[in-house]
Legacy VTK file of the C-alpha trace (Angstrom):
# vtk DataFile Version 3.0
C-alpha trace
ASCII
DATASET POLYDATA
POINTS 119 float
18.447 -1.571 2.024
14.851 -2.850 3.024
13.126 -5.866 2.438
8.906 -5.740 2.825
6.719 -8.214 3.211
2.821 -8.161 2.299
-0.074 -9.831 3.871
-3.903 -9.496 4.027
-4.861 -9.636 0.338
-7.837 -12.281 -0.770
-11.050 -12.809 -1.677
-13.927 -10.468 -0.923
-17.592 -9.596 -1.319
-18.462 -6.069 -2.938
-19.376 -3.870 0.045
-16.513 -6.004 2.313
-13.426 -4.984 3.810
-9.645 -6.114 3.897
-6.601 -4.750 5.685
-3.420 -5.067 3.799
-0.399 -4.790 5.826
3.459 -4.246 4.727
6.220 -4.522 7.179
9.488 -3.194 6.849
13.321 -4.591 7.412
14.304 -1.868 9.291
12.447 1.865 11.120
10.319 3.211 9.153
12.069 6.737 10.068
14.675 6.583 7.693
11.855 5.619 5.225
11.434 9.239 3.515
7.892 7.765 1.682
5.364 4.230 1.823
2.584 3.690 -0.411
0.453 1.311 -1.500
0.359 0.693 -5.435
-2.045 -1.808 -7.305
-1.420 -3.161 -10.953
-4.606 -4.669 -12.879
-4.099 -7.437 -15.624
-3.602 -5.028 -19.205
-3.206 -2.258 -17.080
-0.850 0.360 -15.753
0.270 0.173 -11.935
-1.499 2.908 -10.501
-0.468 4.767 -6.710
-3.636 4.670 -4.569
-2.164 5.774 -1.020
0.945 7.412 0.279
2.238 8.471 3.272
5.448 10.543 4.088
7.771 10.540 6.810
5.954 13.632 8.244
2.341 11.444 7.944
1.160 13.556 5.065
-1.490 11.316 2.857
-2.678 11.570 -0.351
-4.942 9.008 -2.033
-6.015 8.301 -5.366
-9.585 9.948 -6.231
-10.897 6.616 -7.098
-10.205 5.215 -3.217
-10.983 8.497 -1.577
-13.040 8.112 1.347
-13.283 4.278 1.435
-9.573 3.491 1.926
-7.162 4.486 4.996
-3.401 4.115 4.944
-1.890 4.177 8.056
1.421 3.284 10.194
2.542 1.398 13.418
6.093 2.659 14.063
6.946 0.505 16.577
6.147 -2.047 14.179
8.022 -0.609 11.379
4.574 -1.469 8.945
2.155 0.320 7.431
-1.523 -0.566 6.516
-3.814 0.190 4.011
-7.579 -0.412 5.526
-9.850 -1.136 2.396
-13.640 -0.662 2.974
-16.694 -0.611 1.179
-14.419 -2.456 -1.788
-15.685 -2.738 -5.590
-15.244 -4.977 -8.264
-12.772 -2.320 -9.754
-10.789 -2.550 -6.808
-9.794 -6.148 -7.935
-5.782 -5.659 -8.540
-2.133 -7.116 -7.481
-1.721 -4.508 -4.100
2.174 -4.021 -4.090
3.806 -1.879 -1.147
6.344 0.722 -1.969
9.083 2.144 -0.054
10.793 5.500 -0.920
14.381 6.960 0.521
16.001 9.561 -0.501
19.723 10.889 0.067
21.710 13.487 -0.865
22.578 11.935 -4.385
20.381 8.909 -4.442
16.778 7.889 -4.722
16.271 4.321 -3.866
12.283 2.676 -4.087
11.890 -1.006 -2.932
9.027 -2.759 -3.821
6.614 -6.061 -1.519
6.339 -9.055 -3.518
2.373 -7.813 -4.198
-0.749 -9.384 -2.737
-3.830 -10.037 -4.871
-6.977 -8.511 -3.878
-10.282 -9.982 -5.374
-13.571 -8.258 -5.048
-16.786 -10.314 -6.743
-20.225 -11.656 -5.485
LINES 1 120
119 0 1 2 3 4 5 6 7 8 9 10 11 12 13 14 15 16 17 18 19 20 21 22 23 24 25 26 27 28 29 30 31 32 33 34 35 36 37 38 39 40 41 42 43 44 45 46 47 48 49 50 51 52 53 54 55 56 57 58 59 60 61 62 63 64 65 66 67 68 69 70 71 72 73 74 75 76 77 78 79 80 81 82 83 84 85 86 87 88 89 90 91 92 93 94 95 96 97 98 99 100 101 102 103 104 105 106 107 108 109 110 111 112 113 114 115 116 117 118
């Protein structure tokens, strides 16, 4: 099992930055997959970063460029480092965790941090 815990969501000027962090219950090695997800009032949950156990990153074309998702395993938690944010970026940021076994996928979810981008 694994529990995660968010931090570093809140209120931010377009243009501003904010480092979101998500730290995990137990190593991050036998964590096969993290990401970062972010859910919009009347919208879908969308993924905007993941990283696998190999550190292989994809990103959503919308964040491309302006966001980083990274991981301190000595820490066992992973980051996602938001710059140069926009109004659209304005979402609940929720932290994922993937592993997978022989006959079992498992995903656990943080308990979401809102991130608020206006002037």
């Amino acid at each position: 099992q694994v529990q995660l815990v968010e931090s570093g969501g809140g209120l931010v000027q377009p243009g501003g930055s904010l480092r979101l962090s998500c730290a995990a219950t137990r190593s991050i090695f036998s964590i096969n997959a993290m990401g970062w997800y972010r859910q919009a009032p009347g919208k879908q949950r969308e993924l905007v970063a993941a990283v696998t156990s190999g550190s292989s990153t994809n990103y959503a074309d919308s964040v491309k460029g302006r966001f980083t998702i990274s991981r301190d395993n000595a820490k066992n938690t992973v980051y996602l480092q938001m710059n140069s944010l926009k109004p659209e970026d304005t979402a609940v940021y929720y932290c994922n965790a993937r592993v997978v076994r022989v006959a079992l996928t498992d995903d656990y979810w943080g308990q979401g941090t809102q991130v608020t981008v206006s002037s």
